[in-house]
C-alpha positions in Angstrom: 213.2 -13.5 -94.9 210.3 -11.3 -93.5 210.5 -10.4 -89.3 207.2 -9.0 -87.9 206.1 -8.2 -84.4 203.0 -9.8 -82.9 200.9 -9.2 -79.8 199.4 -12.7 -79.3 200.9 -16.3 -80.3 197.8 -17.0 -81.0 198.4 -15.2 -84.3 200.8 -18.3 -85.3 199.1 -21.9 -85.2 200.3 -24.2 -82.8 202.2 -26.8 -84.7 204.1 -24.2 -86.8 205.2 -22.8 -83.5 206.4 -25.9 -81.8 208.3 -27.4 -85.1 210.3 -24.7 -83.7 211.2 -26.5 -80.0 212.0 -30.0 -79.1 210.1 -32.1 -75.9 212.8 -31.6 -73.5 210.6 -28.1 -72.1 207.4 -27.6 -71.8 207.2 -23.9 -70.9 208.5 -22.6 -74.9 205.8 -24.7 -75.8 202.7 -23.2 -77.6 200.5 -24.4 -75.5 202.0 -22.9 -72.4 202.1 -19.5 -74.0 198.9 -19.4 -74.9 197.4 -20.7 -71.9 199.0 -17.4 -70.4 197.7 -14.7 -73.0 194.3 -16.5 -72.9 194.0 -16.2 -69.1 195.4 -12.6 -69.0 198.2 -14.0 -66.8 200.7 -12.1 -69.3 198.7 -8.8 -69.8 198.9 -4.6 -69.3 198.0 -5.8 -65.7 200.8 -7.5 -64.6 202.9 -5.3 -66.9 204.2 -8.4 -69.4 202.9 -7.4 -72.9 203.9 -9.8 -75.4 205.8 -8.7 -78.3 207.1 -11.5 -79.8 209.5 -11.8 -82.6 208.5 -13.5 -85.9 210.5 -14.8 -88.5 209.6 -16.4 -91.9 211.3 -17.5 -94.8 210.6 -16.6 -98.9 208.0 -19.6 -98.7 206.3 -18.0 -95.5 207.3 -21.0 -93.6 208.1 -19.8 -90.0 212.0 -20.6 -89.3 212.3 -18.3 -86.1 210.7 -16.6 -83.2 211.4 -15.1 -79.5 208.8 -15.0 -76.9 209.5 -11.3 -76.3 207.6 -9.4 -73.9 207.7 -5.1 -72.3 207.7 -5.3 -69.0 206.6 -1.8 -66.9 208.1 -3.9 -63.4 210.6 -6.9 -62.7 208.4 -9.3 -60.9 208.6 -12.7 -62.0 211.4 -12.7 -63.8 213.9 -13.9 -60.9 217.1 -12.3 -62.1 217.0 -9.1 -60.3 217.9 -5.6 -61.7 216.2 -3.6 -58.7 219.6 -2.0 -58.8 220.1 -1.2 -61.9 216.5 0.2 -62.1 217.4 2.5 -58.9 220.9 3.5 -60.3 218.9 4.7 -63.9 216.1 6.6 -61.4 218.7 7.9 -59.1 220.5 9.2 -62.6 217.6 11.1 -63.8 216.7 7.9 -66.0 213.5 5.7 -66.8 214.8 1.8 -66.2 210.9 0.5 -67.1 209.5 -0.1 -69.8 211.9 -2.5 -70.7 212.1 -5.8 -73.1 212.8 -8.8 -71.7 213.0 -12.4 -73.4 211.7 -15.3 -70.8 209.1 -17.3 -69.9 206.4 -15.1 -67.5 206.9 -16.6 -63.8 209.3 -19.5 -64.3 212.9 -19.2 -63.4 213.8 -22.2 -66.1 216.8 -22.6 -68.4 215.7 -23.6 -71.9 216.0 -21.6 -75.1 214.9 -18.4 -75.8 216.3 -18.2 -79.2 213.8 -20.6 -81.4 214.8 -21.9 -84.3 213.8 -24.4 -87.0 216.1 -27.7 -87.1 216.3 -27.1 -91.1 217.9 -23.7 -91.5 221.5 -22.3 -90.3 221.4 -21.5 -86.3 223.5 -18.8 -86.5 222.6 -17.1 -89.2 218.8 -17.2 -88.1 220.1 -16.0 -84.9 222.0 -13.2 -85.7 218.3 -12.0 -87.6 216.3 -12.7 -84.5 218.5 -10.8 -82.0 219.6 -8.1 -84.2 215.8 -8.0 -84.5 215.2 -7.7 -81.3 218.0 -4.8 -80.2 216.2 -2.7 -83.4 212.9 -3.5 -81.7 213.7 -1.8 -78.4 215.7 0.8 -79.6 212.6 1.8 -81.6 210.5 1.6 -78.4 213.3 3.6 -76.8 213.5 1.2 -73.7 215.9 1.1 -71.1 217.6 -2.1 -71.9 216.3 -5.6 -73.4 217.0 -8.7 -70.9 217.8 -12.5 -72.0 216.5 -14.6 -68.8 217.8 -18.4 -68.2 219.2 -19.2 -71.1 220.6 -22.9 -72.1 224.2 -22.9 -73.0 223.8 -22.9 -76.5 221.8 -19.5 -76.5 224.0 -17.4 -74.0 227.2 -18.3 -76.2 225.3 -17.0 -79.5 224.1 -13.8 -77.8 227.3 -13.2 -76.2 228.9 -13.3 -79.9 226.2 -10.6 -80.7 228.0 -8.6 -78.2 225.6 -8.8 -74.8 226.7 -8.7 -71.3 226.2 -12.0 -69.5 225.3 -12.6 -66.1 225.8 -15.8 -64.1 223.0 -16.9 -61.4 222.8 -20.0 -59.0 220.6 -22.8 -58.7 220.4 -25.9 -56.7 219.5 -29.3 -59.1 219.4 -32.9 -58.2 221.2 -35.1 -61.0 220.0 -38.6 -61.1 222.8 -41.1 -61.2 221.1 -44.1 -62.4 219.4 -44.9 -59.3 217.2 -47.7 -58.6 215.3 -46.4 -55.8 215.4 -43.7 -53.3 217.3 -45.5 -51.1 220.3 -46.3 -53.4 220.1 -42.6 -54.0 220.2 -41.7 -49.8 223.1 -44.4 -49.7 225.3 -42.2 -51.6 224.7 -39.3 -48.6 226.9 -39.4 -46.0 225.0 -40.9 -42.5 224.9 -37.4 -40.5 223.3 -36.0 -43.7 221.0 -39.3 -44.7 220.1 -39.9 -41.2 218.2 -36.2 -41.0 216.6 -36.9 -44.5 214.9 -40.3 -43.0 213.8 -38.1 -40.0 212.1 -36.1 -42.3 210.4 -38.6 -44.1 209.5 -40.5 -40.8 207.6 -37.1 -39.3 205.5 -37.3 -42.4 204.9 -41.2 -42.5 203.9 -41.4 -38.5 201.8 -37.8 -39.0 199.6 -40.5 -41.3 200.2 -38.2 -45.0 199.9 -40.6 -47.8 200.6 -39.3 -51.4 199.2 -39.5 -54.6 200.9 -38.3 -57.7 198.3 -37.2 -60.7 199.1 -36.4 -64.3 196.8 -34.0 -66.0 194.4 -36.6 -67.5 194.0 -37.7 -63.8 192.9 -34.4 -62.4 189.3 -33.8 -60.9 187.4 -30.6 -61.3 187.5 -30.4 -57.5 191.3 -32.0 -56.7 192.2 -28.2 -59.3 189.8 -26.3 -57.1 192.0 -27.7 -54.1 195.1 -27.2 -55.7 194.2 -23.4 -56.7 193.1 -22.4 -53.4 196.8 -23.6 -51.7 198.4 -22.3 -54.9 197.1 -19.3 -53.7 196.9 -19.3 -50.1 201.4 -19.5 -50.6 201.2 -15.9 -52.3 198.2 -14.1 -49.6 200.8 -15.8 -46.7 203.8 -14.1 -48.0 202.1 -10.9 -49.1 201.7 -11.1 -52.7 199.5 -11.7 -55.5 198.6 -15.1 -57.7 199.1 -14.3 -60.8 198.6 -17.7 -62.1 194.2 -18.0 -62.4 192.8 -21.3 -62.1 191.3 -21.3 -65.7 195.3 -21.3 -66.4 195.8 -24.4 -64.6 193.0 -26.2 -65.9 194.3 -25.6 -69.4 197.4 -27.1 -68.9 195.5 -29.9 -67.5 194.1 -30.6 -71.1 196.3 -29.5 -73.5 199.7 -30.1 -71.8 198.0 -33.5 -69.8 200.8 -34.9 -69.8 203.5 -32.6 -68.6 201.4 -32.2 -65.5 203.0 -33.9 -62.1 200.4 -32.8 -59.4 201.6 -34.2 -56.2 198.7 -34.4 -53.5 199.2 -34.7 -49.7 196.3 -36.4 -48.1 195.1 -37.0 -43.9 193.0 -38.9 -43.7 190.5 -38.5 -46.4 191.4 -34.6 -46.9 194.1 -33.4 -49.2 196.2 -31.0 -47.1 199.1 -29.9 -49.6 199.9 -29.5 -53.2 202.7 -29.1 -55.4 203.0 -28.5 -59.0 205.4 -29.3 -61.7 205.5 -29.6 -65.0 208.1 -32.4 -66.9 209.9 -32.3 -70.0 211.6 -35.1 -71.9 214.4 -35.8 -69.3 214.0 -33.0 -66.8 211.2 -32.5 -63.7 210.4 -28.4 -63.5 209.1 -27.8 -59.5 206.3 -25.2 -59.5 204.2 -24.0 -57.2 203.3 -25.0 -53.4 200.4 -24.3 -51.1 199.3 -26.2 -48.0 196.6 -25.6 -45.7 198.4 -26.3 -42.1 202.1 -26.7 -41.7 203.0 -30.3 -41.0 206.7 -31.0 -39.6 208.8 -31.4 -43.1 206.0 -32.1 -45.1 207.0 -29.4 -47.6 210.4 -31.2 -48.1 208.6 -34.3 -48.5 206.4 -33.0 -51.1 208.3 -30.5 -53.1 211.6 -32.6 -52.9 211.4 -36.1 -51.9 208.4 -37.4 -54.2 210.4 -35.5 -56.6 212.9 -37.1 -56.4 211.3 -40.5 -56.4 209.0 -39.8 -59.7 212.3 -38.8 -61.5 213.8 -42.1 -60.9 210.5 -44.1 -61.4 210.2 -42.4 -64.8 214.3 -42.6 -65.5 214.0 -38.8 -66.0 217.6 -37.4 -65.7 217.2 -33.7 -63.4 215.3 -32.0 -61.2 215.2 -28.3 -61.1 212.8 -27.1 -58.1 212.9 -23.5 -58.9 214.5 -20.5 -57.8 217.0 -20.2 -54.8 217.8 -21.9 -51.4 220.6 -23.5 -50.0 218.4 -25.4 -48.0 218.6 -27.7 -50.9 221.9 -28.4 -50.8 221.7 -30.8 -47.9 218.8 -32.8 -49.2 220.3 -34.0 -52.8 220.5 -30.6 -54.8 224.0 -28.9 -56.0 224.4 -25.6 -56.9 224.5 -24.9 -61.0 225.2 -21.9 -62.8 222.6 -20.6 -64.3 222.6 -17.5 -67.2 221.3 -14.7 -68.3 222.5 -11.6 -71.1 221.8 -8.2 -71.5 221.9 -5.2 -73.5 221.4 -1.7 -71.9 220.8 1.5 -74.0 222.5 3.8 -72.0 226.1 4.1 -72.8 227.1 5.2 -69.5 225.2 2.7 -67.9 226.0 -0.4 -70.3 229.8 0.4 -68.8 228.6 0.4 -65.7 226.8 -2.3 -65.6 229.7 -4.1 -67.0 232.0 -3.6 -64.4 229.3 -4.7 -61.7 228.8 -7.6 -64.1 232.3 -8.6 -64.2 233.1 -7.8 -60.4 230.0 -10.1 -59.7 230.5 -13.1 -61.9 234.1 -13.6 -59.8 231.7 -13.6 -56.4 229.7 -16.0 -58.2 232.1 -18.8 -59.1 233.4 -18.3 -55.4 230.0 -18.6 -54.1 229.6 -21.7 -56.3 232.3 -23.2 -55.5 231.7 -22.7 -51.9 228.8 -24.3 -51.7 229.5 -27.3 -53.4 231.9 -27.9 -50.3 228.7 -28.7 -48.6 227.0 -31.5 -50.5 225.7 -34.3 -48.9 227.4 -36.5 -50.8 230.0 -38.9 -49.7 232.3 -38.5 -52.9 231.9 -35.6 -55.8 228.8 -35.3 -58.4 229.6 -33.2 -60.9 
């Protein structure tokens, strides 16, 4: 077996990279990766530098690969180290650049560990993140980060011996519903009476919908949806790192993992959201509206969510990172993973005990919340 290092995915065709993954997520997929490194989304800019990891067998047939990137900052990954970074600067220590494993901007389990169906998993695996460690020890990083990792992937990095770290999302699990209001008749009425309220100020504020896969798209329904894209990140202070030439190339190359939902007054659009759909699972995006309507982000960000999923029999809904907010409106908390390896001795200790001392919040905090659902009996 041969392991090399490469700067761009566009240094390995397309269908040898994706023999690698399966349909049930889009964002491992070639076409997502490269939409990024084409549109200098991933770049020195905004500190992600690919570096991903390469492996081929005797023949030259590619069997394995991480998308691998240094990172000089931790935004967009949404498992946050600011303290661990502080702790290495108060300590006399450089915490950036560091290597992390994840998909740029998208707090979404999947694997990060990619591996051809026709050679030994653990084997391969053992090469790819053994690979990996060498790799940042060479660069003499801080520490080299797995983010949202599927089960499968956290058990086989926590044999190599990497620290694991349990998050929280909120997911809606369908049930085998019919219809949206099957799926409200399982709430309890305090809890399904506000969720119809919501809906209603919508309905009587006179916002239809229409939901638009990639191939349905107009040049000017993108331009919309990149200007309230956008217009989310100036409101809250921050930057779009996401371009519109990005979008657009989703919108032909990954038509059909495109769910563009589109609020419309009158003749106007007014809101967007974005996801992106796998085999069985709906990935909520991005948001942007141009005035704030009375629950009309609920209505498009959760509830036509919800409805596509069981109109298309998919089986989850994962509408990004944090709030509880969620919880009352269909979406239980799940555990979500991430491992690590830090270079420091002294700090890979130390960041063990937090580790451990956290993970015991974490199941509390779980547990917690799921004393809230909506629900009138218990969905695991």
């Amino acid at each position: 077996m041969s392991v090399t290092i490469i700067g761009a995915i566009t240094e390995i065709c397309a269908q040898d990279w994706n023999a690698l993954v399966d349909d049930t997520n889009p964002f491992v997929r070639h076409e997502f990766l490269v939409a990024l490194e084409r549109h200098h989304c991933v770049s020195q800019r905004f500190g992600w530098i690919p570096q991903h990891i390469i492996l081929r067998n005797e023949h030259n047939r590619l069997i394995g690969a991480v998308p691998l990137y240094l990172k000089d900052n931790s935004y967009g990954e949404f498992v946050f180290d600011w303290s661990w970074a502080d702790a290495h600067h108060r300590n006399g220590l450089e915490y950036y650049p560091k290597l992390v494993a994840a998909m740029p901007y998208t707090p979404a389990t999947g694997p990060r560990l990619l591996i051809h169906p026709d050679v030994p998993t653990h084997q391969t695996a053992a090469v790819l993140i053994n690979t990996a460690i060498a790799h940042a020890k060479h660069l003499k990083v801080s520490s080299l980060h797995w983010l949202f990792t599927n089960e499968n992937d956290t058990a086989i990095l926590q044999t190599q011996g990497l620290m694991s770290r349990l998050g929280c999302q909120f997911h809606w699990d369908n049930q085998g519903y019919t219809s949206f209001d099957e799926f409200l008749s399982t709430f309890t009425a305090a809890k399904r009476k506000k969720i119809k309220r919501e809906r209603r100020h919508v309905s009587e504020a006179g916002i239809r919908f229409e939901i638009l896969n990639g191939h349905e798209i107009s040049d000017s329904q993108w331009s919309v949806y990149y200007r309230y894209y956008a217009s989310t990140f100036t409101k809250l202070g921050g930057y779009a790192t996401l371009s519109e030439g990005f979008f657009r190339e989703l919108g032909q190359n990954m038509a059909d993992n495109i769910v563009l939902v589109m609020a419309i007054h009158n003749t106007k659009t007014i809101a967007a959201a974005f996801s992106l759909r796998g085999k069985n699972t709906l990935y909520g995006r991005h948001w942007g509206c141009e005035h704030e309507y009375n629950s009309l982000h609920f209505e498009a960000c959760y509830y036509q969510g919800i409805e596509y999923c069981i109109k298309h029999n998919l089986q989850r809904f994962e509408p990004g990172a944090q709030g509880e907010h969620k919880i009352s409106r269909g979406f239980l908390p799940k555990a979500t993973y991430s491992t690590h390896w830090i270079a420091n001795t002294t700090f890979r200790q130390v960041i063990s005990d937090f580790l451990n001392h956290e993970t015991k919040k974490m199941h509390a905090y779980i547990n917690d919340l799921r004393r809230h659902s909506p629900y009138k009996t218990e969905i695991c």
